[in-house]
C-alpha positions as MATLAB code, in Angstrom:
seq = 'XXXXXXXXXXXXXXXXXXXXXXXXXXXXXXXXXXXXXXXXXXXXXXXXXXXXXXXXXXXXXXXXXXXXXXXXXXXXXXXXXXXXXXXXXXXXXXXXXXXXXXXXXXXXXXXXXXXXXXXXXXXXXXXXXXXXXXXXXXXXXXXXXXXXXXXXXXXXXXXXXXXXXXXXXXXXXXXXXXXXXXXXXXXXXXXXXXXXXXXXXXXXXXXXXXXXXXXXXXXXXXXXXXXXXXXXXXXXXXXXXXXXXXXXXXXXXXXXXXXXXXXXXXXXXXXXXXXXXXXXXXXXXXXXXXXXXXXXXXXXXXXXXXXXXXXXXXXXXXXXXXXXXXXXXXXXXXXXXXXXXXXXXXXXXXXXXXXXXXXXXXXXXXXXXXXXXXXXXXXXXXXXXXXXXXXXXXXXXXXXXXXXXXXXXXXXXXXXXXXXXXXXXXXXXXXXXXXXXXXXXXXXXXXXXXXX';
ca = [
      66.505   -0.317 -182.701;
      66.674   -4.065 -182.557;
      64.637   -6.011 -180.170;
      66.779   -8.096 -177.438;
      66.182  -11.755 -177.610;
      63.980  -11.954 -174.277;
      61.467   -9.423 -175.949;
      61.643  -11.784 -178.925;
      60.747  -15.035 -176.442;
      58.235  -12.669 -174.556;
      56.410  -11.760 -178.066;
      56.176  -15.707 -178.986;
      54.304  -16.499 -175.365;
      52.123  -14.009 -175.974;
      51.382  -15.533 -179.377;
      50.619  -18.896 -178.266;
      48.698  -17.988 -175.292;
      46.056  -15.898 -178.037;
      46.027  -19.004 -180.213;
      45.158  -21.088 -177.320;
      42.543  -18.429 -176.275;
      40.899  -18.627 -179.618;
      40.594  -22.165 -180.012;
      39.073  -22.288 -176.408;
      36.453  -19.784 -178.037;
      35.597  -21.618 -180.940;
      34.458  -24.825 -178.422;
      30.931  -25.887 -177.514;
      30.258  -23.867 -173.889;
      30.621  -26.193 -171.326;
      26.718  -27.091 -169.772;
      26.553  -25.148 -166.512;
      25.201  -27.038 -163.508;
      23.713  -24.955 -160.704;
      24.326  -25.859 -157.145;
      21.463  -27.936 -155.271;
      18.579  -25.360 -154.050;
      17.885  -26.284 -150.073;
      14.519  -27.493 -151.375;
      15.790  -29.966 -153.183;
      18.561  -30.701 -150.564;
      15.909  -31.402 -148.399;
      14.582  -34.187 -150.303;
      17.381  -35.867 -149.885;
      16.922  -39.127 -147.886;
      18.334  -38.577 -143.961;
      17.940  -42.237 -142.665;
      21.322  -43.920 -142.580;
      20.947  -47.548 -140.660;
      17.639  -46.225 -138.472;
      19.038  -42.645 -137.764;
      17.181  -39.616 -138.429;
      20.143  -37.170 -138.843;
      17.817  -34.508 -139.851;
      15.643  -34.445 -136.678;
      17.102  -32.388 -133.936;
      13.980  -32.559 -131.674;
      12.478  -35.069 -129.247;
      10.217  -35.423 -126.508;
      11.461  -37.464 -123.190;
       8.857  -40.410 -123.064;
       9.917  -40.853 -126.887;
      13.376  -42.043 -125.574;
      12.620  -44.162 -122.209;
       9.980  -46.569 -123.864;
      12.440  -49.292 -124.634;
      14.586  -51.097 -121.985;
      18.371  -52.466 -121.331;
      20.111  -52.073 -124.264;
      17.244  -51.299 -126.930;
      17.507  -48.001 -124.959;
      20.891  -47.657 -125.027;
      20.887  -48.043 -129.106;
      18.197  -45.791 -129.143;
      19.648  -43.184 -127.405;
      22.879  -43.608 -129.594;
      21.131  -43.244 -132.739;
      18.925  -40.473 -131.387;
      21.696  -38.205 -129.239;
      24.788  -38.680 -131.300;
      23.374  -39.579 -134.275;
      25.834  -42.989 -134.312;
      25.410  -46.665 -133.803;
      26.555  -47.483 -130.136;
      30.121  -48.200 -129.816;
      30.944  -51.394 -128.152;
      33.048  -49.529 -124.950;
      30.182  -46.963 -124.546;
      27.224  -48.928 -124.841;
      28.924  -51.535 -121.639;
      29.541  -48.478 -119.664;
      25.688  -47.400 -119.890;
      25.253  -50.635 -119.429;
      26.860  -50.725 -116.248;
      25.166  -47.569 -115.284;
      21.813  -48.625 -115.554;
      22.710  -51.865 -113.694;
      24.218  -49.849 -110.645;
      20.857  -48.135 -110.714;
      20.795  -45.056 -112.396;
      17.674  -43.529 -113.787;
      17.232  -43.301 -117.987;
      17.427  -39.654 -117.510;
      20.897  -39.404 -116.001;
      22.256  -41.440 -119.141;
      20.068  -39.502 -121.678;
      21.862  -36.481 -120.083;
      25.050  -37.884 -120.340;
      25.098  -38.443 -123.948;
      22.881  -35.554 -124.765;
      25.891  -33.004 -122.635;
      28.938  -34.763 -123.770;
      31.405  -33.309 -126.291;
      30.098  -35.784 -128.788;
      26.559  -34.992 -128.202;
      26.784  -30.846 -127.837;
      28.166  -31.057 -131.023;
      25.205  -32.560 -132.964;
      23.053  -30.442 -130.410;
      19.873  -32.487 -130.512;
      17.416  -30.947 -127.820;
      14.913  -33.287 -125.825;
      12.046  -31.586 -124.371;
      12.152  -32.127 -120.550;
      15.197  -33.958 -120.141;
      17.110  -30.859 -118.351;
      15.573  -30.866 -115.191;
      15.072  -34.610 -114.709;
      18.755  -34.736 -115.799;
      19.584  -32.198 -112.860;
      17.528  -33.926 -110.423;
      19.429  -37.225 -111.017;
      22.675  -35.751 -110.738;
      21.473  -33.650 -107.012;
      20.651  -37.095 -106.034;
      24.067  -38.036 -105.805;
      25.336  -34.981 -103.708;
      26.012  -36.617 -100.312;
      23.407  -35.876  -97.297;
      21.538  -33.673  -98.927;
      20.532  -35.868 -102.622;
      19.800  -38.743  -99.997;
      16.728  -37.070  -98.280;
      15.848  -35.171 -101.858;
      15.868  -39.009 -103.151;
      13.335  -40.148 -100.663;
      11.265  -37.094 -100.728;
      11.203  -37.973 -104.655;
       9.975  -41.453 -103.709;
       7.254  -40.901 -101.588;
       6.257  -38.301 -104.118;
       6.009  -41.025 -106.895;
       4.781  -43.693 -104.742;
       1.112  -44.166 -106.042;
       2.704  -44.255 -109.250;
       4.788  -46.953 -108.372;
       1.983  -48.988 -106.626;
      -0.139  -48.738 -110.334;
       3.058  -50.416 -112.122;
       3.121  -52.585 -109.344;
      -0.331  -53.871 -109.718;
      -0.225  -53.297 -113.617;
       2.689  -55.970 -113.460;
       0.939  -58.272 -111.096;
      -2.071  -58.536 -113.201;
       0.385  -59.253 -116.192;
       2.096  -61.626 -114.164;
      -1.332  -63.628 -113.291;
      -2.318  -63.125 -116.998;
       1.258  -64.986 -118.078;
       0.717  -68.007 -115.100;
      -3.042  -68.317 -116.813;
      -1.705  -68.578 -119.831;
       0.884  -71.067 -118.573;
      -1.313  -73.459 -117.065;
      -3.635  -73.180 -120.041;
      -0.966  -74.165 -122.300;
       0.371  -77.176 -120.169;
      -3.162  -78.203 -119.351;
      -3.509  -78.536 -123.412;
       0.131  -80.051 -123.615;
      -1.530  -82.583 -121.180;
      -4.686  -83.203 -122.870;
      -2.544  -84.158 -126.109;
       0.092  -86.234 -124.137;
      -3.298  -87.841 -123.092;
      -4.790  -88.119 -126.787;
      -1.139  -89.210 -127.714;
      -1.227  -92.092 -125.091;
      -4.513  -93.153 -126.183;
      -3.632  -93.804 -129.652;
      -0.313  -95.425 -128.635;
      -2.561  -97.699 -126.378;
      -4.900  -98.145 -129.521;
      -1.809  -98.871 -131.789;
       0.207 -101.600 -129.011;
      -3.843 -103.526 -129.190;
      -3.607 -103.816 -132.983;
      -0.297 -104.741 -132.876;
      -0.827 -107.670 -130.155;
      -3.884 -108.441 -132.290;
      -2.365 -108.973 -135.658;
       0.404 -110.308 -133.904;
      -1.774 -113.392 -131.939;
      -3.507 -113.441 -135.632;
       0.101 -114.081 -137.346;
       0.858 -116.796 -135.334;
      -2.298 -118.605 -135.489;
      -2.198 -118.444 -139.163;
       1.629 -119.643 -138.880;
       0.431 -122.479 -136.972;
      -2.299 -123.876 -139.133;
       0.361 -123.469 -141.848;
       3.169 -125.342 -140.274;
       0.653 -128.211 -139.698;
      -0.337 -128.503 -143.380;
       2.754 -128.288 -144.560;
       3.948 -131.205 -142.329;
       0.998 -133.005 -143.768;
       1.964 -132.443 -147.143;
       5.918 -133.060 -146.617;
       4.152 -136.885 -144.892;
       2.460 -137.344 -148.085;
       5.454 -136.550 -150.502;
       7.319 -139.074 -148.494;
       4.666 -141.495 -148.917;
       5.348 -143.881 -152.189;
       2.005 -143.617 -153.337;
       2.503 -139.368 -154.321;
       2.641 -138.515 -157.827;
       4.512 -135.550 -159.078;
       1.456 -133.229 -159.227;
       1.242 -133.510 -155.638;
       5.216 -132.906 -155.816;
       4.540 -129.607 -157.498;
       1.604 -128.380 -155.588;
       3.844 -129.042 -152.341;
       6.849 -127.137 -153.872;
       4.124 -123.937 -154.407;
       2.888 -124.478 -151.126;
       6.525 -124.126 -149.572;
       7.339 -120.889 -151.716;
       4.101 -119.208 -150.663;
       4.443 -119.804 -147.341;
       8.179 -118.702 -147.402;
       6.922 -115.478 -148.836;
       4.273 -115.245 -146.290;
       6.188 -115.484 -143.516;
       8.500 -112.927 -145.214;
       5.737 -110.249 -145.598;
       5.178 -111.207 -141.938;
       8.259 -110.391 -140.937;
       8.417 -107.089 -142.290;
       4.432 -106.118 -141.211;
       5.909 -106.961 -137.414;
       9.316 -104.413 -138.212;
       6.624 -101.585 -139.152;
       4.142 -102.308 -136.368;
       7.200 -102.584 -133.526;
       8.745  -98.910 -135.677;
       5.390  -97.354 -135.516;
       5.400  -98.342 -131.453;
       8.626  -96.892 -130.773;
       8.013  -93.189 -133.104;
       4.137  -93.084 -130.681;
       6.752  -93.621 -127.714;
       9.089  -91.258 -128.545;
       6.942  -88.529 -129.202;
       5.191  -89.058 -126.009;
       8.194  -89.102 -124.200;
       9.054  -85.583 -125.665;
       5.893  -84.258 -125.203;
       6.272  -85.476 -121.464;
       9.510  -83.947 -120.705;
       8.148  -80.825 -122.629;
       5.729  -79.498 -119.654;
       7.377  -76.838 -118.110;
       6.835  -77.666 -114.076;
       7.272  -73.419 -113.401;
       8.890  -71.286 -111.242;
       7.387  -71.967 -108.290;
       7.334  -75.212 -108.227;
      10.580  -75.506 -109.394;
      11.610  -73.783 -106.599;
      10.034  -76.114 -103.884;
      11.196  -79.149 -105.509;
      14.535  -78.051 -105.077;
      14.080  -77.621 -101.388;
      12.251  -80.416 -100.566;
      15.051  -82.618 -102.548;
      17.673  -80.678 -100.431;
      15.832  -81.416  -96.783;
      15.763  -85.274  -97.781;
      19.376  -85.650  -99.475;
      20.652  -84.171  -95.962;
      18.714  -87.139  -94.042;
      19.819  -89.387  -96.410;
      23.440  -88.313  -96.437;
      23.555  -88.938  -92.709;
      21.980  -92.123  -93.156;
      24.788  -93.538  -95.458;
      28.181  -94.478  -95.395;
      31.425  -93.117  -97.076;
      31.915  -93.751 -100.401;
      27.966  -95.484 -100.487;
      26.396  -97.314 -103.464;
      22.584  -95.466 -104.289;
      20.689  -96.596 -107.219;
      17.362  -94.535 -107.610;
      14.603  -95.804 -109.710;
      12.050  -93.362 -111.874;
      14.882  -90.162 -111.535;
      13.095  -88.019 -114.220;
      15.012  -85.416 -115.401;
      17.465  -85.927 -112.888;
      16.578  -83.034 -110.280;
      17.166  -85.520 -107.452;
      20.266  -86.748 -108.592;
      21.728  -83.372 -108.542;
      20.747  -82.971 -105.180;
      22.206  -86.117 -104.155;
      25.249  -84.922 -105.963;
      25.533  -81.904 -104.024;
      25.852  -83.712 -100.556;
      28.778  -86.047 -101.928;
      26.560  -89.455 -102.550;
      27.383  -90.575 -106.010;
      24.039  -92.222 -106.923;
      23.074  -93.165 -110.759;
      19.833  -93.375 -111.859;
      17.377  -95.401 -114.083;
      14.832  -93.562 -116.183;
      12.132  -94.872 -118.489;
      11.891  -91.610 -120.849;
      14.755  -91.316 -123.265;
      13.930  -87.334 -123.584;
      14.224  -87.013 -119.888;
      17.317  -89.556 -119.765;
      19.096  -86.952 -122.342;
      18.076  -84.160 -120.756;
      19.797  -85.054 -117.636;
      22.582  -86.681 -119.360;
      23.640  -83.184 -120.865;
      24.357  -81.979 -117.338;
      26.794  -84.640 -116.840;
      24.346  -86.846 -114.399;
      24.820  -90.558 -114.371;
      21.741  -91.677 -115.568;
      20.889  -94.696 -117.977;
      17.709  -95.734 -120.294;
      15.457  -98.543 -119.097;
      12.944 -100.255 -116.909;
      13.646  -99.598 -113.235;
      11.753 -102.914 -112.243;
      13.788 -105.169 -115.138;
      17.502 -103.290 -113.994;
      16.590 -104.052 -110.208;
      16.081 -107.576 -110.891;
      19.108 -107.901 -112.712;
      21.347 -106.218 -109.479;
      23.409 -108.568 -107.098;
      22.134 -109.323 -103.677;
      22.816 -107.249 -101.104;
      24.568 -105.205 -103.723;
      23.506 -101.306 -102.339;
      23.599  -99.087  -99.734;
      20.617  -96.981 -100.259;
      17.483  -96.987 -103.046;
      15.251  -94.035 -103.761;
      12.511  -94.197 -105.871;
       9.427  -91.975 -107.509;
       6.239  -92.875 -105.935;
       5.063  -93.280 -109.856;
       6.959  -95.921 -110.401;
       4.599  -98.047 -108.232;
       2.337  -96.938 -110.795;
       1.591 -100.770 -111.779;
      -0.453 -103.506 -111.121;
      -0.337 -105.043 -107.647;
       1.680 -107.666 -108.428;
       4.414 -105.688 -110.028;
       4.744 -103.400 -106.689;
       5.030 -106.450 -104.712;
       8.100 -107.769 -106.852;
       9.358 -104.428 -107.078;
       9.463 -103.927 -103.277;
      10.664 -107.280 -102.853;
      13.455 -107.091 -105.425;
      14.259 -103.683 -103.308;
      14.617 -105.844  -99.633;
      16.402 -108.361 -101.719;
      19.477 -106.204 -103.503;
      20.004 -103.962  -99.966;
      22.504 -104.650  -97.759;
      21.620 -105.123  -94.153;
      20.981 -101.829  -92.909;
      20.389  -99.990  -96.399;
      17.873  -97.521  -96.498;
      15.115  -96.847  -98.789;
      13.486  -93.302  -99.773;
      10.767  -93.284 -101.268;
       9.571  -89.562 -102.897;
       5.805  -89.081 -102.872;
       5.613  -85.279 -104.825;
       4.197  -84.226 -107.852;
       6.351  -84.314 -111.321;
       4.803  -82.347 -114.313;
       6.370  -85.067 -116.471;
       4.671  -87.987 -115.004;
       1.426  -88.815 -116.499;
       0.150  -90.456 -113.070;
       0.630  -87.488 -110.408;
       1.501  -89.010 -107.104;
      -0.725  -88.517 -104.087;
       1.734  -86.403 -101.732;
      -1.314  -86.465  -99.266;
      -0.050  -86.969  -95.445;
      -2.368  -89.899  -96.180;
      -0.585  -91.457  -98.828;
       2.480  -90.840  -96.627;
       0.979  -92.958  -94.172;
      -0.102  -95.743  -96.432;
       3.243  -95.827  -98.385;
       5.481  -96.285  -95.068;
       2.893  -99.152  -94.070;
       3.038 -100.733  -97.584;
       6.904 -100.756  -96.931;
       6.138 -101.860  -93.101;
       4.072 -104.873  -94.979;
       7.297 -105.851  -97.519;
       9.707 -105.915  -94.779;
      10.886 -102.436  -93.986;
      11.384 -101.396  -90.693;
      11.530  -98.390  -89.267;
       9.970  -96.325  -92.032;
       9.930  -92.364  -90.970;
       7.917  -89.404  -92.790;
       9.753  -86.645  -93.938;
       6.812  -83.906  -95.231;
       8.950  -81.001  -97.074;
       7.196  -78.199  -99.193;
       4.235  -79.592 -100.206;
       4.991  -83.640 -100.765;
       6.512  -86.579  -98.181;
       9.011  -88.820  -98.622;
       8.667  -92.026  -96.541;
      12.142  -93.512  -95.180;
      12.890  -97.054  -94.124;
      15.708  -99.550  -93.843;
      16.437 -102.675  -94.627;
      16.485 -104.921  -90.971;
      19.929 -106.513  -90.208;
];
């Protein structure tokens, strides 16, 4: 019987697939590899970007150590296993700040979807977690809240005094640290004095030697022009002109260093000056001190007032003058402190207060303030000073002058009720009338105006 053509085509599969069978056979066996044991799997490294995905267990106080958001990122890494996202680490955020405990957000990501899912179990987080949630059932989570209070309360008064003493340990170290900033603004000073007496030195030494040079050579230039000089003389002359020509050259450029060297000392004490830090406290009372006397001064003045204040520092008082509508500007002898208050948009210039008074119009201002240390002179700079002061004020104009304490001022001000007294009589004695004491937080200012 003959075969049909499908058995035929059936036959020749069968063929091929044996043929391909044996030359599968006669191949090298294929090396085997074995699946990882859990030993070795274990090896493994588990830290991805400071997450311990292998550890599943915690204790409570190893999660509420850190603060703000170091705690939130820590919890993240810890709970879920994950780098905070940027919409759930604000809303902890914003959890904490609307007071709620550490707990209550540990719970929160520890019992969301996200975080029963990766399971991780913190040894007594459950009931504190409770707790903070029966805290917020109305009535009833109110008086379990203060009963949890007073329970805690010694505990609160030890971090209480554990942060005070930390707090008094920071302050000592704060004055220690400006009490050596001073002691090298004083060393700094020193050597700046040291350096402006060499420099007037050599200077007064330049000059005489200049002199007794000029003189010579207008001998010798009288002798060329006499008939009786030969051409040696001629020559010796011409040397003597070139010397001194380079000389006075070398002097030049020994004065340019000495007068650079004078302004880098300056500069450096100048930052070092506006560097002390005058702290919180005192921050505090200057600023409401310098808001009692702006709002005497402001009633003092008239609309749209011309105020010129002398020694403003790092423009504190300014601002405050600012805030009750006077538009004063201000003159200010350290270019750090001049900067300083130039960043916050104060109008405040570089110079001399004594040399830009004398330079103002009479009768020019309404109103002058001052810094008691800028009658840190001699006497007979005050006395032009205050003079210059009675001179450029309009009939009527009033003059403050601040007697308080400024960290950046090498000379601290007396703000005694003594000096007080003595100040408003030194102004009685230039001309002032008039002059009132206005004692605010620790200092006085002195008031007085101009007579008509």
């Amino acid at each position: 019987m003959s075969s049909s053509p499908q058995d035929d085509y059936l036959e020749r599969v069968k063929a091929e697939i044996r043929a391909e069978a044996d030359i599968a056979r006669a191949r090298d066996p294929l090396v085997r590899h074995d699946p990882p044991s859990r030993a070795k799997k274990a090896q493994r490294p588990v830290f991805d970007e400071g997450i311990d995905r292998a550890r599943l267990d915690y204790a409570i106080g190893e999660l509420t150590g850190a603060h703000y958001r170091a705690f939130i990122d820590q919890a993240f890494r810890a709970l879920l296993k994950r780098p905070p996202d940027e919409a759930g680490s604000e809303m902890q955020v914003r959890l904490l700040a609307a007071g709620a405990s550490k707990a209550e957000v540990l719970g929160n990501l520890r019992w969301s979807p996200e975080g029963r899912r990766v399971g991780t179990r913190v040894g007594g987080l459950l009931p504190r977690y409770a707790l903070a949630k029966f805290v917020r059932v109305p009535v009833l989570g109110y008086f379990v809240e203060w009963g949890l209070a007073l329970a805690g309360l010694p505990m609160l008064l030890r971090h209480q005094r554990a942060a005070d003493t930390s707090s008094a340990a920071g302050f000592a170290a704060l004055a220690e640290a400006q009490a050596n900033t001073r002691r090298e603004l004083d060393q700094l000073r020193a050597a700046h004095a040291a350096l402006d007496s060499e420099h007037n030195r050599r200077s007064e030494a330049m000059r005489a030697d200049i002199s007794r040079m000029l003189l010579r050579l207008d001998a010798l230039e009288e002798h060329a022009r006499s008939p009786h000089a030969s051409a040696h003389e001629a020559i010796e002359l011409r040397h003597y002109v070139h010397a001194i020509n380079h000389w006075i050259t070398s002097l030049q450029r020994s004065l340019g260093d000495l007068e650079d060297d004078a302004a880098r000392s300056r500069s450096r004490a100048d930052a070092l000056a506006a560097s002390i830090d005058a702290g919180a406290e005192e921050t505090s009372a200057r600023s409401a001190r310098h808001a009692s006397w702006s709002a005497v001064l402001a009633t003092r003045l008239p609309t749209g007032a011309r105020v010129l204040d002398l020694g403003s520092g790092d423009g504190a008082w300014l601002a405050a003058l600012a805030a009750r509508g006077i538009a004063a500007s201000g003159i200010e002898a350290n270019a750090a402190l001049v900067a300083r208050a130039q960043r916050h948009g104060l109008a405040i210039a570089l110079g001399d207060p004594l040399a830009v008074l004398t330079r103002c119009a009479d009768g020019d201002l309404d109103g002058l303030s001052l810094s008691a240390a800028t009658l840190a002179r001699d006497e007979t700079d005050i006395a032009v000073l205050l003079a210059e002061a009675l001179r450029v004020l309009r009939p009527g104009g009033q003059l403050l002058l601040r007697c308080e304490h400024e960290p950046h001022r090498f000379a601290a001000a007396d703000t005694t009720a003594d000096a007080a007294h003595h100040n408003g009589a030194l102004l009685a004695a230039a001309g002032f009338v008039q002059p009132t004491n206005l004692p605010a937080h620790r200092a006085h200012a002195v008031l007085a105006l101009r007579p008509a």
